[in-house]
LOBAMI-404587 format. One record per atom (N, C-alpha, C): residue in three letters; x, y, z. Coordinates in pm, whole numbers, plus 50000, padded with zeros to 5 digits. Example, Ala and Ser with C-alpha at 12.3 -4.5 7.8 and 13.67 -1.06 7.14 Angstrom:
# residues 2
ALA513194943150780
ALA512304955050780
ALA513204967050780
SER512854977550708
SER513674989450714
SER512905000350787
//
This chain:
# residues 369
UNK500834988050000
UNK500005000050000
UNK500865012550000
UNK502175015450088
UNK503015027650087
UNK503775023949931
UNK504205016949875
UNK504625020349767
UNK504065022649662
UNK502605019749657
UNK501705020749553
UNK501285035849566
UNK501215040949737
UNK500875055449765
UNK502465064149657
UNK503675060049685
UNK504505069149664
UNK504885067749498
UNK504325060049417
UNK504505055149275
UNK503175060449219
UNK501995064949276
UNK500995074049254
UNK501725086949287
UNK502365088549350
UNK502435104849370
UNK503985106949270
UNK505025102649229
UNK505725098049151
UNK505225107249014
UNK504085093948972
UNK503865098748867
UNK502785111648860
UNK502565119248946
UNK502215130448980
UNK502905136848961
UNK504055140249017
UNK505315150749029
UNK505975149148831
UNK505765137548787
UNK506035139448644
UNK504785145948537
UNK503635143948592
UNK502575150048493
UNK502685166948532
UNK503045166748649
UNK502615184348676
UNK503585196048697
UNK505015186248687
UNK506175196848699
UNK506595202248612
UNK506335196648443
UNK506285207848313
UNK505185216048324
UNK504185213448334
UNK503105223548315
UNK503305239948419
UNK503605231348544
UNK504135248248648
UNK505225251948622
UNK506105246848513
UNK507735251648483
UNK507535261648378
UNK506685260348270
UNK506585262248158
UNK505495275548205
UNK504935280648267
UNK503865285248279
UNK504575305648323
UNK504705311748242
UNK505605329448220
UNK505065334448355
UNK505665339448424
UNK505965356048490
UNK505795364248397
UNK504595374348498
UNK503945387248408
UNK504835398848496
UNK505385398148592
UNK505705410448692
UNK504645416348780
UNK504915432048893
UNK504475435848971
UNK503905443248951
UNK503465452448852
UNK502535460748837
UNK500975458748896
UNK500585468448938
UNK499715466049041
UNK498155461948955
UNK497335452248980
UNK496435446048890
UNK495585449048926
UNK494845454049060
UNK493505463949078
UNK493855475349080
UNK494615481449055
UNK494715499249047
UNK495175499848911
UNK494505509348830
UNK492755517048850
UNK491905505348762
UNK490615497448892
UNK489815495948825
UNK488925498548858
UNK487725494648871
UNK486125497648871
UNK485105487348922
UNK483955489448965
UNK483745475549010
UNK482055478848970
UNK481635469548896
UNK479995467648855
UNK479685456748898
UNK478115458248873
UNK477215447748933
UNK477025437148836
UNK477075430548843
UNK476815415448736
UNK474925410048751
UNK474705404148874
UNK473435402148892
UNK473285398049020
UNK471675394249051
UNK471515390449184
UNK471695374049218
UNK472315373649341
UNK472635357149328
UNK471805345349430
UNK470485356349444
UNK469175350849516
UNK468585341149361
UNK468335326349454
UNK467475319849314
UNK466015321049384
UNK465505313849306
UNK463865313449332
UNK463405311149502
UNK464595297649523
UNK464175293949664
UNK464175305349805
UNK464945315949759
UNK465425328249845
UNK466515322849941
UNK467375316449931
UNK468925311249924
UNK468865323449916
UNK469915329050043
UNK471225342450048
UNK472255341850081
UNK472895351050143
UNK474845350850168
UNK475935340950052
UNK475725348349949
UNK476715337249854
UNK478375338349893
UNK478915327649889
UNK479875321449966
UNK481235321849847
UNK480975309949766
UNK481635306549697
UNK481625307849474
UNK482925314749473
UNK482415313449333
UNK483515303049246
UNK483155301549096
UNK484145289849034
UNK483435299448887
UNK484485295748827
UNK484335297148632
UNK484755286848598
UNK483375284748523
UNK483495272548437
UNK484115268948292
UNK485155261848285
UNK486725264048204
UNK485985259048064
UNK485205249348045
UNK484585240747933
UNK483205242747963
UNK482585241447808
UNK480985236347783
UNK481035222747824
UNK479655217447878
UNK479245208347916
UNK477815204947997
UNK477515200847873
UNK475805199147978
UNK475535212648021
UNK474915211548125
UNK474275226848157
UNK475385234148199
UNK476955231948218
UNK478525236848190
UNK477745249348102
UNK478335263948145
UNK478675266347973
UNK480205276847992
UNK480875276647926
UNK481895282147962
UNK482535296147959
UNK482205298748097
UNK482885316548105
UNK481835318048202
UNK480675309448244
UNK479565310548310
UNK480165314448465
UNK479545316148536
UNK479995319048681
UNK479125310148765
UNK479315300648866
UNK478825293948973
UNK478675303749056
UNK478285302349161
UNK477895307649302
UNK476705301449412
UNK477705297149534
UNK477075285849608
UNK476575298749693
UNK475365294149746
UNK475155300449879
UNK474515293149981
UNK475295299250109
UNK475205295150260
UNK474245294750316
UNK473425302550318
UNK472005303650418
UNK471095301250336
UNK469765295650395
UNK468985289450311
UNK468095305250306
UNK466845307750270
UNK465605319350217
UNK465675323450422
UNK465805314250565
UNK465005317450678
UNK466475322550699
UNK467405327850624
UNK468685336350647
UNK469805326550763
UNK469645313650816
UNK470185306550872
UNK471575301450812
UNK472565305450873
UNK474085301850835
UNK473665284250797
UNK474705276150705
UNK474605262950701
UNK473395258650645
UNK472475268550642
UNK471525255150550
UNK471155258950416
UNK471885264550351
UNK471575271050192
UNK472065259850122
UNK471335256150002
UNK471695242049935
UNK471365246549788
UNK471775259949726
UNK471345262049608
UNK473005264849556
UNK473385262249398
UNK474335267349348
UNK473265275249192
UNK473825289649175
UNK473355293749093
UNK474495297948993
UNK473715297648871
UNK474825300048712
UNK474345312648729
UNK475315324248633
UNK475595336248596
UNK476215336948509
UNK475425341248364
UNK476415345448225
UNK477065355848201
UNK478125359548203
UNK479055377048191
UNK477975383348163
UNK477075390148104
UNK475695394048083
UNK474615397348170
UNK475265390148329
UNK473995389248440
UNK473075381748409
UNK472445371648310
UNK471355363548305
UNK471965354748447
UNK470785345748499
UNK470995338748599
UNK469725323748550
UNK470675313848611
UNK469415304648602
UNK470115298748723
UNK469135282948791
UNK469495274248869
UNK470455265648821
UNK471615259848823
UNK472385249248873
UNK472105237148927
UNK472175241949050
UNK471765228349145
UNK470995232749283
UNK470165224249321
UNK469445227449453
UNK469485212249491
UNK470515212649620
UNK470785198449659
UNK470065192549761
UNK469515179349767
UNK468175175249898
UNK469525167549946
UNK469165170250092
UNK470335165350217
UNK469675152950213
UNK468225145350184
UNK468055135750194
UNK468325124950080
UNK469035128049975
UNK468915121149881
UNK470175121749829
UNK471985123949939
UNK472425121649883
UNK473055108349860
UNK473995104049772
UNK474535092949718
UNK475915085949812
UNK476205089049934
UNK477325090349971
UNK477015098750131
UNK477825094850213
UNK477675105750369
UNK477945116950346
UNK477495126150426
UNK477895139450432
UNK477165143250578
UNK478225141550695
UNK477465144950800
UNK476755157150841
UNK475725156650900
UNK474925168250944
UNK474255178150799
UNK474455170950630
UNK473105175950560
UNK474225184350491
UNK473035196850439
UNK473825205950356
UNK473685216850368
UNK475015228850366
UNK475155243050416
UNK476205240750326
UNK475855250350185
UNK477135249850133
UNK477935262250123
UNK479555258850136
UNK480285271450156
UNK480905278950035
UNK481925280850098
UNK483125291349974
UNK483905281149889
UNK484055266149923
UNK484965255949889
UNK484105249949749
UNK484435261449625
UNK483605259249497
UNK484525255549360
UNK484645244049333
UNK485315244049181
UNK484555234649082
UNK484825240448924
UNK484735234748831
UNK485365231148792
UNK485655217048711
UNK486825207848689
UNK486485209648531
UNK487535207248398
UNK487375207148258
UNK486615197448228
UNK486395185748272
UNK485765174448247
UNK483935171248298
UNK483635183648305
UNK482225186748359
UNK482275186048521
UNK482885182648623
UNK482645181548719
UNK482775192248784
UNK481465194948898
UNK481345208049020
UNK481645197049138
UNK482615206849186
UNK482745203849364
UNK482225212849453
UNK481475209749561
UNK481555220349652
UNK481265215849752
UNK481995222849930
UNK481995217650032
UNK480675222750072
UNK480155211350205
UNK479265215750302
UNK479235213450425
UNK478825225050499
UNK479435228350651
UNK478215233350696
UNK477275217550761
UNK475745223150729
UNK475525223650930
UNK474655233050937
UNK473985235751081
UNK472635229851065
UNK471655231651185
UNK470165221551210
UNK469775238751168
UNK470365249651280
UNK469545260351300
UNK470155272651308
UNK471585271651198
UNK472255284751159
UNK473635288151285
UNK473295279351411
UNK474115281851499
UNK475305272451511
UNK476915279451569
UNK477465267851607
UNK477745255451613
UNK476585256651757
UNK476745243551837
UNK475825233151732
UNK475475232151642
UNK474795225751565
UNK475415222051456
UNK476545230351401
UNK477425225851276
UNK477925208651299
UNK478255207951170
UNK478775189851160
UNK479805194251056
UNK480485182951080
UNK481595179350987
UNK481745183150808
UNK480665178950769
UNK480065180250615
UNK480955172050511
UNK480705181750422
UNK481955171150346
UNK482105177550199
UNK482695170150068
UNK482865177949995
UNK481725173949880
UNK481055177649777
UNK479935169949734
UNK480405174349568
UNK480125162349484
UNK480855157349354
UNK479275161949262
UNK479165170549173
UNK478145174949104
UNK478805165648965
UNK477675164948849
UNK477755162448733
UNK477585173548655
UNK477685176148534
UNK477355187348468
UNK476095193848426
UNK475125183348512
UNK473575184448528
UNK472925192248679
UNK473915195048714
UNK473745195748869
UNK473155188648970
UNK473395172348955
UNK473365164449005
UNK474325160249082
UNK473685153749238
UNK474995148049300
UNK475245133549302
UNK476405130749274
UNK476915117549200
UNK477465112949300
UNK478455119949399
UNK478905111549525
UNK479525123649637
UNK480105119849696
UNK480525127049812
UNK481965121649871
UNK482535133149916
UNK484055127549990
UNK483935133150107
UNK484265124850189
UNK483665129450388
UNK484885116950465
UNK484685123650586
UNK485335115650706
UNK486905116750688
UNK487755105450730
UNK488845106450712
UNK489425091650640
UNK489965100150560
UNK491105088250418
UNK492535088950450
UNK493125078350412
UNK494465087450396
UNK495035091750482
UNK494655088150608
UNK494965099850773
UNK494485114150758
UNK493875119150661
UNK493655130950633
UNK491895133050665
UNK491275143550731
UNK490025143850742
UNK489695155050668
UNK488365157850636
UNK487655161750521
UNK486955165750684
UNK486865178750737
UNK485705182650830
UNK485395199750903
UNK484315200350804
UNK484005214750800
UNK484505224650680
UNK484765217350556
UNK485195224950425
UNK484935238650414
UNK486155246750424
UNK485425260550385
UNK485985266350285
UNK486625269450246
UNK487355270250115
UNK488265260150030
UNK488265259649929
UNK489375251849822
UNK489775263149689
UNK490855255649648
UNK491455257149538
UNK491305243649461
UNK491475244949309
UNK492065235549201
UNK493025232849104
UNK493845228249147
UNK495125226149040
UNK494145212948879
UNK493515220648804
UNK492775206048700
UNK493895206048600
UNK494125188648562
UNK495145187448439
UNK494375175448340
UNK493025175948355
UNK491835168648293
UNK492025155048365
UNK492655143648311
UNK492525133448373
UNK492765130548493
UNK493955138348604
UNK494155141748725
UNK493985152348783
UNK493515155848857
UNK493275168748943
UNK493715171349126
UNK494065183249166
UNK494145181649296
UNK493085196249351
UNK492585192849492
UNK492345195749529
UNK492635203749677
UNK492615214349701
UNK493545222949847
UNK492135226349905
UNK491445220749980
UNK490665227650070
UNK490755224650239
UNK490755236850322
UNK490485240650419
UNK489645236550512
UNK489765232950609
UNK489065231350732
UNK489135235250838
UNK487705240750896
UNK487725246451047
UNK486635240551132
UNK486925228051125
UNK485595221651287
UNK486675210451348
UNK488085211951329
UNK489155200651416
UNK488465208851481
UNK488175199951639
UNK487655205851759
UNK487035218551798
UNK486465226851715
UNK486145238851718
UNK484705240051767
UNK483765235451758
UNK482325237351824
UNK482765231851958
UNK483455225252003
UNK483935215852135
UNK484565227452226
UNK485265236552210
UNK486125248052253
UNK485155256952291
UNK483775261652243
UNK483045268452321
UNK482925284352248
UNK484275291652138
UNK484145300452121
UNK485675305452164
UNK486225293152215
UNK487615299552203
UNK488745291552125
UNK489595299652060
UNK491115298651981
UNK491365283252004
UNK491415275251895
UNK491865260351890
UNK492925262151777
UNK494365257051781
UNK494635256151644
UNK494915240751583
UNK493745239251495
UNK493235229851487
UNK493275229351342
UNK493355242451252
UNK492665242051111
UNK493735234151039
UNK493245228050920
UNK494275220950823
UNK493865226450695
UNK494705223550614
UNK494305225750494
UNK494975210450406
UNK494355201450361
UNK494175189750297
UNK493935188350133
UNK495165184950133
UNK495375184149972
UNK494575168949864
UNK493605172049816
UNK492805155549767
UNK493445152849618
UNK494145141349579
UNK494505142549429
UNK493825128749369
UNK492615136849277
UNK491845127749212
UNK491905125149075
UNK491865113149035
UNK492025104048929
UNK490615106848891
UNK490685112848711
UNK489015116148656
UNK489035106148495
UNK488675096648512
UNK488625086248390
UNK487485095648330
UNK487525093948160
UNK486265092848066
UNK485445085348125
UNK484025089948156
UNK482595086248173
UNK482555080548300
UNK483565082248393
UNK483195080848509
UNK483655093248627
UNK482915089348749
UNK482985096348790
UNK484445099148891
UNK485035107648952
UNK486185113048977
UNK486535104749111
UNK487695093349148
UNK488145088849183
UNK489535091349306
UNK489455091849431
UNK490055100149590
UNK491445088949543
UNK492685093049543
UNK493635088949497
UNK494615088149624
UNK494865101249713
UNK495285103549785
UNK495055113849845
UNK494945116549975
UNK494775125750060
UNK496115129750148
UNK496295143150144
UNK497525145250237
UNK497575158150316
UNK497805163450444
UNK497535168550528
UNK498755181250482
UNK498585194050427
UNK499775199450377
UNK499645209750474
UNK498875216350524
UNK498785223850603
UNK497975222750741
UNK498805227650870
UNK498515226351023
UNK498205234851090
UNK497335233551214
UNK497675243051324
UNK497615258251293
UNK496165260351219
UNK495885273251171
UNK494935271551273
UNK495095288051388
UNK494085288951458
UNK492535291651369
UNK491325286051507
UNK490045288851437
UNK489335289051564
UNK487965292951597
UNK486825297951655
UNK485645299751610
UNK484555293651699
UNK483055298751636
UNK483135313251678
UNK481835316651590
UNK481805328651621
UNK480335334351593
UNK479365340351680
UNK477945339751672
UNK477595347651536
UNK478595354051486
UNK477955364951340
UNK478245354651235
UNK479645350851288
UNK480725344051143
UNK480305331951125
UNK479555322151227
UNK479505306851277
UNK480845306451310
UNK482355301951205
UNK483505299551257
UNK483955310651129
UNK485515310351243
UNK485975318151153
UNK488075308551191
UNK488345307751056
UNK489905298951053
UNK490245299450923
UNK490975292050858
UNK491875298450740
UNK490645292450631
UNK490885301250576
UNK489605305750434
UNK490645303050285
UNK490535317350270
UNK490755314150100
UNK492165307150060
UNK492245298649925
UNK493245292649910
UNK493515299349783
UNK495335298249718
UNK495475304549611
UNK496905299349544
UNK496825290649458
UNK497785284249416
UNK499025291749330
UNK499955295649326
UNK501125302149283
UNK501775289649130
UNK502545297549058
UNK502955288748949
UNK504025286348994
UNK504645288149125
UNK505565273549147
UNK505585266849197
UNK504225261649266
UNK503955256749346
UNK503395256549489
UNK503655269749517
UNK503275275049675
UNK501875282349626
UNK501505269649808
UNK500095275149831
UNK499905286449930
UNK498805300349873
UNK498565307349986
UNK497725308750053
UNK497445305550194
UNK496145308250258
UNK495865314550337
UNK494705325550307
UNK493775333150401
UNK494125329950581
UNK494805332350630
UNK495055327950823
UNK494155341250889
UNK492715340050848
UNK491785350350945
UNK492175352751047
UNK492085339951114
UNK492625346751278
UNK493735353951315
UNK494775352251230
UNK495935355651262
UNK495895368851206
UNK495545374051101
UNK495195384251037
UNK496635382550956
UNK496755370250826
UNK497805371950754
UNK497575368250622
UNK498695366950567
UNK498615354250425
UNK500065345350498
UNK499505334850468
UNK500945323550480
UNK501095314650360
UNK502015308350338
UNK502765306250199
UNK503295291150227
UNK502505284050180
UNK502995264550189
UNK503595262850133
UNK505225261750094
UNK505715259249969
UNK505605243149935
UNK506075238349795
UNK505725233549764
UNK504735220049751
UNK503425227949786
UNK502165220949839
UNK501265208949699
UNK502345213749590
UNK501565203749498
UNK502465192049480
UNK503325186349561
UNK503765172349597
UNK504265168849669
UNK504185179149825
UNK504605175949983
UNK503525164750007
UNK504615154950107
UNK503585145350110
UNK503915146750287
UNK504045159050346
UNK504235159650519
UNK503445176650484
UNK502895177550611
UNK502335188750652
UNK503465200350683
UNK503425214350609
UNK503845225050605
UNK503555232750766
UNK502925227050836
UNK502185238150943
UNK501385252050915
UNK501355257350971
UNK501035272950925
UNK501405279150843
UNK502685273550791
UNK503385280850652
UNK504085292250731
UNK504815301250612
UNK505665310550600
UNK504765322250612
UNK504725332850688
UNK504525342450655
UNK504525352750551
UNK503785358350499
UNK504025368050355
UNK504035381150375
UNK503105383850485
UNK502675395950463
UNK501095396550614
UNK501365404650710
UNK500495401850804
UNK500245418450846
UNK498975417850881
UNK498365433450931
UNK498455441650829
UNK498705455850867
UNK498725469450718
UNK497425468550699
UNK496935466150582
UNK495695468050460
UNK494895457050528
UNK495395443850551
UNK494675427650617
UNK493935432150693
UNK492825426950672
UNK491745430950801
UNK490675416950792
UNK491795405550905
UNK490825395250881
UNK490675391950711
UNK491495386350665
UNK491165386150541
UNK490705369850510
UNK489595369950381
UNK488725357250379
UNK489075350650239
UNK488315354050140
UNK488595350250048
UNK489805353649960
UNK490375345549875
UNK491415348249805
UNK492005344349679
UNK493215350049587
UNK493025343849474
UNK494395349349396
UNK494775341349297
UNK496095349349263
UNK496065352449115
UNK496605366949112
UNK496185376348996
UNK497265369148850
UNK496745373148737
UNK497645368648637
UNK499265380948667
UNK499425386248715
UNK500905391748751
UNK501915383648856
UNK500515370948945
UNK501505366549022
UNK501145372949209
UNK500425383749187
UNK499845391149349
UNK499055384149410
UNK498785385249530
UNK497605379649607
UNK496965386049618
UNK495335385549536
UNK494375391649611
UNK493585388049731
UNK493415393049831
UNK492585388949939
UNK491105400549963
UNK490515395550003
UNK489205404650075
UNK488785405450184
UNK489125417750294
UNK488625417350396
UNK487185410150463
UNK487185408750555
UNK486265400150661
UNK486065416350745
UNK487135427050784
UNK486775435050879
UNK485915448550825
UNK486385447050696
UNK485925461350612
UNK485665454250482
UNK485015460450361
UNK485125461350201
UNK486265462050130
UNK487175460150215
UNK488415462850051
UNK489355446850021
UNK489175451249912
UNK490185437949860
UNK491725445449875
UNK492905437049866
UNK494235441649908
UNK495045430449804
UNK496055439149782
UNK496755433249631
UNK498135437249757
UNK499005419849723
UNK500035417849793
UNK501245406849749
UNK502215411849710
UNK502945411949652
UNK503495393849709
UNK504275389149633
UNK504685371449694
UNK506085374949835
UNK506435389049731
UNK507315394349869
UNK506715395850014
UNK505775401850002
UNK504885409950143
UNK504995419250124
UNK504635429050005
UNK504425446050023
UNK502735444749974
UNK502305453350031
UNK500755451550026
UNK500825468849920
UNK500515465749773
UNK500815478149684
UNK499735483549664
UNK498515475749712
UNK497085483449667
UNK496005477949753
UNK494775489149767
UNK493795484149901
UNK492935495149786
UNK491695486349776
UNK490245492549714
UNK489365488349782
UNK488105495849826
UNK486845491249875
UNK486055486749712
UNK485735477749758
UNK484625468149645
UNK483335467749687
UNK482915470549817
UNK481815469949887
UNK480735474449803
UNK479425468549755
UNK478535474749702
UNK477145475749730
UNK477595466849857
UNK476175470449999
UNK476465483250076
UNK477525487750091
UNK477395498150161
UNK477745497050347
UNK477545483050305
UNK477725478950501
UNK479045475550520
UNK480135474850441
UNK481075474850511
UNK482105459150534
UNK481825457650656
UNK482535443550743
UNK481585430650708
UNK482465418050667
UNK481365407950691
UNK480745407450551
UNK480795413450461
UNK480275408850312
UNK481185401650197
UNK482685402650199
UNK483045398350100
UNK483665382550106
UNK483465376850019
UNK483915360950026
UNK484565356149933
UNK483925349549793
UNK484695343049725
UNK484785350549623
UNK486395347549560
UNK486655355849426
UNK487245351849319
UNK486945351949189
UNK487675344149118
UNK488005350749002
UNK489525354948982
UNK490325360148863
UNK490025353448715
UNK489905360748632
UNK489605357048464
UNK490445369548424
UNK491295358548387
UNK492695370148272
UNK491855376648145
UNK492045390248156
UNK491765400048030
UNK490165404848065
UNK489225396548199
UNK488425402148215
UNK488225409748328
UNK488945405348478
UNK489185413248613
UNK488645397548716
UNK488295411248810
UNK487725396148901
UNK486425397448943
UNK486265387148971
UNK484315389348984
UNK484555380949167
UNK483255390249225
UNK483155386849373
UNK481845388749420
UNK481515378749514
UNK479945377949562
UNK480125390649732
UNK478915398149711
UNK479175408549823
UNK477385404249849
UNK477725393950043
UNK476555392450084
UNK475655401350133
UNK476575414850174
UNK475605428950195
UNK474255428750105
UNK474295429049968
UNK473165430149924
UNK473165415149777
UNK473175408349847
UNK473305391849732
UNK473635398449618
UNK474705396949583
UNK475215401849440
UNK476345396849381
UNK476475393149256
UNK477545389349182
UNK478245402549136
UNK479545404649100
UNK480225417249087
UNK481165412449018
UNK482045427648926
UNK483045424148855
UNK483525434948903
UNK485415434548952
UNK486205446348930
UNK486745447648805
UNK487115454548738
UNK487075453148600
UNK487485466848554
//
């Protein structure tokens, strides 16, 4: 079994080390200054699903796929309750909107403890497949969250299976953000977790969070296959929190040489996993990049075609452009509720078009641009 694990990851490190070698440096010029930021559309569907969480662009047509489309999961169901929103809605550059998926906690194919609350942990794979985590509550609170898990869509917005519990020594519990490294037939996955012991603590500092790397095997006409699981990141503090539910390391953002960066809310930083796309031992907390200044609690995140980190405050409206060095060269409010703290989440860069971001102040899809 260990040599079959290290002759899978083997031939990993040979499929994916031309593709991040080969892949240009644009430089530092600053990539949100001067832009602009419009409204795209509303990302309330029929069911009245609010607080959208997570977004993904969809790379290929496929089935109800269409490509350039925009996903967007949201968290709270229509009775505004954290954890129980189970809708993913499409968005065409255009603002048209239709449904996706509206997932029944009773009918899925696979465990997923405690139902469905789905988060920021949103990707589309080239081969038609949606992922997205869920970090579901009974009644919006805390002490009611469960584990969840990560849930495997078809290009119909159907759910086909689920990845939950622990594989690999690695646990899958409380998904709140991911990244995707897709290379069509293999893919990896970087998502985040904050419930290691965290409803158990009461409301105080555990550092508990991981961030868990999944590398899945995607055959023609079937569905996407858990290859290996590996624990790349540790010991990121986390906490419930009665506004936030929890709050622990959030956005993930993959670099072209390999280093992963992630959102450390609590800490109020960015930290830097190096080479997280074939460590097969946990990084811990990572390297520091860049902590406080412009950071305010920062949540979602994403890395610009120059190579910067964008992040988005949790304490205020502004997104913050930050260099792989740690110089933080630009801070814009994006806010287009008007309220401030607590609206911005997931964001996702499209070269030559800007970035588009869900602001739960007033349910909205957005482009800086």
């Amino acid at each position: 079994m260990r040599s079959s694990m290290f002759l899978k990851h083997a031939c990993w490190i040979a499929l994916v080390l031309p593709v991040l070698s080969s892949v240009a440096q644009s430089g530092n010029a600053s990539y949100i200054s001067p832009k602009t930021v419009s409204f795209v559309a509303s990302t309330v569907p029929a069911n009245g699903d609010v607080n959208p969480y997570g977004i993904a662009v969809v790379p290929r047509s496929s089935g109800k796929l269409i490509a350039g489309h925009i996903l967007v999961s949201n968290f709270n169901g229509s009775a505004n309750l954290q954890g129980t929103g189970t809708t993913i809605v499409d968005i065409a550059p255009d603002g048209t909107k239709t449904l996706f998926a509206e997932i029944d906690s009773s009918r899925l194919p696979g465990p997923c403890p405690g139902g469905v609350g789905l988060t920021t942990a949103l990707g589309v794979l080239r081969k038609g497949w949606v992922i997205v985590g869920s970090l579901p509550t009974k009644d919006g609170t805390a002490a009611t969250a469960k584990a969840g898990c990560l849930l495997v869509l078809n290009d119909e917005g159907e759910v086909v299976e689920t990845f939950s519990g622990t594989r690999f020594n690695a646990r899958i519990n409380g998904p709140w953000d991911m990244t995707v490294l897709d290379l069509g037939p293999v893919a990896e996955l970087f998502v985040s977790n904050v419930l290691n012991e965290t409803v158990a603590a009461g409301g105080k500092v555990v550092h508990r969070g991981t961030v868990v790397r999944i590398l899945l095997g995607i055959p023609d006409g079937r569905k996407p296959e858990e290859l290996l699981r590996t624990i790349v990141g540790s010991g990121f503090p986390q906490r419930t929190d009665p506004a936030a539910l929890v709050i622990g390391p959030t956005g993930l953002g993959l670099a072209e040489d390999g280093t992963l960066y992630v959102a450390d809310t609590l800490s109020n930083r960015i930290a830097a996993i190096p080479d997280a796309v074939f460590r097969l031992t946990s990084g811990g907390t990572g390297r520091t990049v860049s902590v406080g200044g412009a950071l305010n609690q920062p949540l979602g995140l994403a890395v610009a075609p120059n190579g910067d980190i964008l992040t988005v405050n949790a304490g205020d409206g502004n997104v913050v452009e930050t260099t792989p060095a740690g110089s933080q060269i630009a801070v814009k409010n994006i806010d287009t509720s008007g309220a401030g703290a607590g609206t911005l989440f997931g964001l996702a860069v499209v070269r030559g078009t800007g970035v588009y971001f869900v602001d739960d102040g007033d349910n909205t899809l957005d482009l800086l641009h």
